[in-house]
C-alpha angles and dihedrals in degrees: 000000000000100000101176083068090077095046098079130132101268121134085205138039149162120206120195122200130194126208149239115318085010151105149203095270110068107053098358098058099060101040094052087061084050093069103043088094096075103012141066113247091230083061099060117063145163148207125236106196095145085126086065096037113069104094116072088200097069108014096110084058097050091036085050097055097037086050082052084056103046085047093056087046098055096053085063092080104081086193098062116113108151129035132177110198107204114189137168124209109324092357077081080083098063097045092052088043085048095043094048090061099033086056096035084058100044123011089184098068109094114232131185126183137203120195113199106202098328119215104224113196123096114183105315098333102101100187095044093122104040078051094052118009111116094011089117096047122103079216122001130179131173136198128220144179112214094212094056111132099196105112118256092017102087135096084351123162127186118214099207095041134065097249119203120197109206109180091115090062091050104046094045097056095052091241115176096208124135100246101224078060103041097084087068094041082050099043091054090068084059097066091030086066091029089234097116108137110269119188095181087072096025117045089172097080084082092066103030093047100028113203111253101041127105116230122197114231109212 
């Protein structure tokens, strides 16, 4: 993995991360192009750890210590002020890792994640990241799909994120994706419209979608 790609000069970025037994061309890609329309290319990016996450088993450890990485690289940028960490299933573990050094560096950066379908179990701590994912963000929110059979993914709620549980969608509109896949399939309709939650010009998303409650998406 090339770190120093993610340690430009840019004052705002998203980074997208895929999961476990994945890459950056299935739900990545796409979402990348959604959001050309009101932000610069070099300010969407995305990490391509597919090497590291092929086994189920310890992906949240190596997701864990390359999110350390991309975290230390980041703060290389003097010029970063704002950064929206966008994961789907273990690549939650990245984002939390990233967000930890980028804040423990500079509290003053102002950080929001997404977590697509997080997977939550960490070793032998099952609940590890409803426990801890979105604790470091200044605003946090997650997406799940209650029918979801990947271990660890289901009827999850995270108690420092706004969490969204979006079966009903889902399951109303006739979709034939896989749920552990449809939050990502959900999330893409939020840039495209350019309506996806942004705490960096709307700090009162804090108050109006307080983080640790489930909202029911119909």
């Amino acid at each position: 993995i090339d770190f120093s790609s993610f340690s430009g000069d840019q004052s705002h970025l998203v980074l997208l991360v895929h999961g476990v037994k994945d890459d950056t061309q299935s739900w990545i890609r796409p979402l990348k192009w959604s959001y050309k329309n009101y932000l610069k290319p070099e300010q969407v990016q995305a990490l391509d750890w597919s090497a590291y996450a092929q086994n189920p088993m310890r992906c949240a450890i190596d997701a864990s210590r390359i999110g350390a990485r991309v975290g230390s690289a980041l703060t290389l940028n003097k010029n970063l002020n704002s950064i929206h960490l966008i994961a789907h299933s273990c690549g939650g573990f990245v984002i939390y890792a990233a967000c930890k050094i980028i804040k423990s560096s500079n509290k003053n950066i102002v950080v929001q994640t997404t977590y697509l379908a997080p997977v939550s179990i960490y070793g032998v701590a099952w609940n590890y990241g409803a426990d801890h994912f979105g604790s470091c963000a200044d605003y946090s929110e997650a997406y799940i799909d209650a029918d979801d059979s990947v271990m660890g993914s289901n009827r999850l709620l995270l108690h420092n994120t706004r969490t969204y549980d979006i079966t009903n969608v889902r399951t109303r509109t006739s979709s034939s994706v896989h749920p552990h896949n449809w939050p990502t399939t959900y999330y893409h309709q939020f840039p495209t419209q350019n309506i996806a939650p942004n705490y960096l010009l709307d700090r009162a998303l804090l108050e109006s979608k307080p983080q640790g409650a489930l909202d029911p998406a119909e």
